[in-house]
TORTI-897106 format. One record per residue (C-alpha): residue number from 1; z, y, x; residue in one letter. Coordinates in pm, whole numbers, plus 50000, padded with zeros to 5 digits. Example, Ala and Ser with C-alpha at 12.3 -4.5 7.8 and 13.67 -1.06 7.14 Angstrom:
2
num | up | north | east | residuo
1 | 50780 | 49550 | 51230 | a
2 | 50714 | 49894 | 51367 | s
//
This chain:
181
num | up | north | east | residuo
1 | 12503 | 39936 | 36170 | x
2 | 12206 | 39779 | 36284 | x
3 | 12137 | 39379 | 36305 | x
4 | 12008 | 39259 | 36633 | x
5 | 11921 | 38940 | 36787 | x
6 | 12136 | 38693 | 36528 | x
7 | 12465 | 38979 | 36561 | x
8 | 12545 | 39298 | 36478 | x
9 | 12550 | 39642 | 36691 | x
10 | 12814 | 39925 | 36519 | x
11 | 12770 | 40242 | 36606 | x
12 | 13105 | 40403 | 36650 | x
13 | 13002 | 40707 | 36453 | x
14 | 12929 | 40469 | 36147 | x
15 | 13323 | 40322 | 36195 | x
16 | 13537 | 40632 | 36234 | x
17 | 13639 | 40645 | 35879 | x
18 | 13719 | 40312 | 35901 | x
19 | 13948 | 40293 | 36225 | x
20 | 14127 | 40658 | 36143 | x
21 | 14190 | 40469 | 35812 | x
22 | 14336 | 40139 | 36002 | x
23 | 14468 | 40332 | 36242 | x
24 | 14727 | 40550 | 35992 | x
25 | 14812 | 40225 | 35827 | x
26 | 14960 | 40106 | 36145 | x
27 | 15125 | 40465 | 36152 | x
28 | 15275 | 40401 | 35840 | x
29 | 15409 | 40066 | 35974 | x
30 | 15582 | 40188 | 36251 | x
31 | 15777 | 40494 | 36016 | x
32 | 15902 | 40221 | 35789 | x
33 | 16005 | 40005 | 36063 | x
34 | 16159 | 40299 | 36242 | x
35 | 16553 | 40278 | 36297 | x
36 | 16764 | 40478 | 35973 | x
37 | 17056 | 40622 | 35908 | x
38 | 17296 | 40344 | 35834 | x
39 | 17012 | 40116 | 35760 | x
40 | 16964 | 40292 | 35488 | x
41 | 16560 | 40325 | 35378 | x
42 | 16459 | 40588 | 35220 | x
43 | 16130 | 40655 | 35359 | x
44 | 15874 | 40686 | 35115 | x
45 | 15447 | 40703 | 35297 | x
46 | 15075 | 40672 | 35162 | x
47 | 14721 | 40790 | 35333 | x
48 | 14515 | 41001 | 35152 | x
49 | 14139 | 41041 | 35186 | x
50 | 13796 | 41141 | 34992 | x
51 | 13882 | 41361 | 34715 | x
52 | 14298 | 41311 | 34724 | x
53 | 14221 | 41490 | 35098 | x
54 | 13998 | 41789 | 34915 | x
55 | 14316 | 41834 | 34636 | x
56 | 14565 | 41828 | 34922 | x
57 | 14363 | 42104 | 35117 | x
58 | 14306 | 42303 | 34797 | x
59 | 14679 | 42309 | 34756 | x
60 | 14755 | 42391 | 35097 | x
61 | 14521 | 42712 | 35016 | x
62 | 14696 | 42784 | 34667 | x
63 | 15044 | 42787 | 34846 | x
64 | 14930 | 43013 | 35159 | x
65 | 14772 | 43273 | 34911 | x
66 | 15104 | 43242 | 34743 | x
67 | 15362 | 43307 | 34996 | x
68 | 15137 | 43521 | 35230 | x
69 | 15091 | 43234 | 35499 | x
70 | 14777 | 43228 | 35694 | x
71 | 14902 | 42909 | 35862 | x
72 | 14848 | 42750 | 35530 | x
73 | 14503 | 42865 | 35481 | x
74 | 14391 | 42730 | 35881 | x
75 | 14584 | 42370 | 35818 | x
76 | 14400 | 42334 | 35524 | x
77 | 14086 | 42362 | 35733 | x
78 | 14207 | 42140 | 35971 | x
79 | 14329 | 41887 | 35726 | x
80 | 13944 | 41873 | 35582 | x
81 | 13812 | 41834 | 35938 | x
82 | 14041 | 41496 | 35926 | x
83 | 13943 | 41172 | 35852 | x
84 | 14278 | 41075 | 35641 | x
85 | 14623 | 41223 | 35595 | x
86 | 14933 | 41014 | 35678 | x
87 | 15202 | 41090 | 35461 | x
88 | 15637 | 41078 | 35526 | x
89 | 15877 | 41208 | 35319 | x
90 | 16229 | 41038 | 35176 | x
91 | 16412 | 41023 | 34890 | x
92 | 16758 | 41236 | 34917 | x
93 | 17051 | 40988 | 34942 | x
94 | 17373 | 41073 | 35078 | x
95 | 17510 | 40862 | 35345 | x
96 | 17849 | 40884 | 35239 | x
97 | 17953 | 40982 | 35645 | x
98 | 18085 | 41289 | 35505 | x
99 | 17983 | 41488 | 35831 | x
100 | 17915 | 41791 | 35723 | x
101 | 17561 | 41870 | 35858 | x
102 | 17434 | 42012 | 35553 | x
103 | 17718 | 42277 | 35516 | x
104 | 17915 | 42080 | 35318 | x
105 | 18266 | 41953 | 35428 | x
106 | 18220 | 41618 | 35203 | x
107 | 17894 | 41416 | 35038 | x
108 | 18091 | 41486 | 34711 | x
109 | 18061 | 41864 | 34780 | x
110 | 17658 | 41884 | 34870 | x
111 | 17468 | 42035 | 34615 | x
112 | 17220 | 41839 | 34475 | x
113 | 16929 | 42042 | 34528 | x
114 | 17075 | 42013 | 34912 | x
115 | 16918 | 41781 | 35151 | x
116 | 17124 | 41499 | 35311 | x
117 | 17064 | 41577 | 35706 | x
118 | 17096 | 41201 | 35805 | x
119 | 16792 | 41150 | 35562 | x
120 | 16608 | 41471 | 35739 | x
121 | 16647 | 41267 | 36049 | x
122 | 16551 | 40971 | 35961 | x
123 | 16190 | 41162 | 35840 | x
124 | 16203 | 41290 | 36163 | x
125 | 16229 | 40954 | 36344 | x
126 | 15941 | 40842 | 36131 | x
127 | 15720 | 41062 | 36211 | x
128 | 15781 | 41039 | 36572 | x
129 | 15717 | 40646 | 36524 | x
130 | 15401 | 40706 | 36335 | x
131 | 15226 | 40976 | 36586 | x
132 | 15356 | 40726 | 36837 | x
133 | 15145 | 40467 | 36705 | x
134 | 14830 | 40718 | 36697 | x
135 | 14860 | 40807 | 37058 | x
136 | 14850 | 40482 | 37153 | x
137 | 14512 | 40470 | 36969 | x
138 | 14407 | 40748 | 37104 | x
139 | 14344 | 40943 | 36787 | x
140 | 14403 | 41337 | 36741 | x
141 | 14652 | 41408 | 36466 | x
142 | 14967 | 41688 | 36453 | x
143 | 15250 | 41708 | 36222 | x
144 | 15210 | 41948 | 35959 | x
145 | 15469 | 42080 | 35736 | x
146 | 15204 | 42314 | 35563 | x
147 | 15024 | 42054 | 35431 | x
148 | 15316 | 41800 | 35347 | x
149 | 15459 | 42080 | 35142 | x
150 | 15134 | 42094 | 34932 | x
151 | 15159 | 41688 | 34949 | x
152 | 15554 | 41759 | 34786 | x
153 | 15377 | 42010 | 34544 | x
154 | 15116 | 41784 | 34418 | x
155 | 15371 | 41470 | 34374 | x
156 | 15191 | 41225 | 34652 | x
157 | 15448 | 41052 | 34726 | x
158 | 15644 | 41037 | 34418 | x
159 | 15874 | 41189 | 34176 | x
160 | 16248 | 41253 | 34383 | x
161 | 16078 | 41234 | 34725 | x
162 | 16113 | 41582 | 34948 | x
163 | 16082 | 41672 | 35299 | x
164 | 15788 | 41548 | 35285 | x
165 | 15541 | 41590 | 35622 | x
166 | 15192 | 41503 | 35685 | x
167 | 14977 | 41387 | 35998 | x
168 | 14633 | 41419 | 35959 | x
169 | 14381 | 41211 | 36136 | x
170 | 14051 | 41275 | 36342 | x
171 | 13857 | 41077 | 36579 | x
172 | 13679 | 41349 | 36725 | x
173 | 13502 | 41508 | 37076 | x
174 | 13759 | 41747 | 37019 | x
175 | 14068 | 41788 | 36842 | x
176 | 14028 | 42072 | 36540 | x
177 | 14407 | 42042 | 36546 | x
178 | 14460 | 42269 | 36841 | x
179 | 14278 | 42583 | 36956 | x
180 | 14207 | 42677 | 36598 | x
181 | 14256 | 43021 | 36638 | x
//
């Protein structure tokens, strides 16, 4: 930032963090305020930056080395080339519609441990609201699973909260979210 002439010039390298940061806030508005399953919200979202960022990438590692991903080990790059993380996930509640999406004939039947698919899609939705709302800033981001499982690993978003997916965000000359090898 420099001072000039009674106002202020801002470089736009010295206000990236800044905007990406702004910028996934407003992507976190639009997942809450995207439509759910029977109005039902259980949509649970948070940023994460600075050293929260550097755990979340170190997990993504730990998991890839884990299962034998490589995926895991190249998102975690990408997610440090980001600025911030968006964060969706929801809690699992059944919707009582008894529709048998998850394999089960009736709500009463699901297993616990069993996703309700209305909630899956209402993630789904979210997300699609929230990368929405970065396009139309004209920020670089992709959905990640990778890293939103090592987000569900390290408890981000909160004890009972699953299917959990992350966006990371860069305001780059180039987007390290694609062509990465």
């Amino acid at each position: 930032m420099t001072r000039k002439r009674g106002g202020m010039i801002y470089d736009e390298r010295d206000i990236r963090k800044a905007q990406a940061l702004d910028i996934a806030q407003k992507m976190l508005v639009a997942a809450r305020t995207a439509p759910k399953g029977k109005g039902v919200d259980v949509v649970e979202c948070a940023v994460v930056d600075g050293d929260d960022l550097e755990a979340l990438a170190r997990a993504m590692e730990v998991i890839g080395q884990e299962r034998g991903h490589a995926f895991f080990l190249r998102d975690a790059n990408c997610a440090r080339q980001s600025l911030c993380v968006a964060l969706v996930g929801t809690r699992t509640k059944p919707q009582g519609l008894n529709c048998g999406y998850c394999g089960s004939s009736t709500c009463a039947e699901k297993p616990q441990e069993v996703p309700c698919e209305i909630n899956a899609v209402d993630v789904g939705i979210a997300l699609g609201a929230a990368v929405s709302r970065a396009q139309a800033f004209g920020v670089d981001t992709r959905i990640m699973f990778s890293a939103g499982q090592a987000a569900w690993t390290l408890g981000l978003l909160g004890e009972g909260v699953g299917q959990v997916y992350a966006i990371p965000v860069s305001i780059s000359s180039k987007s390290p979210f694609f062509d990465r090898g």
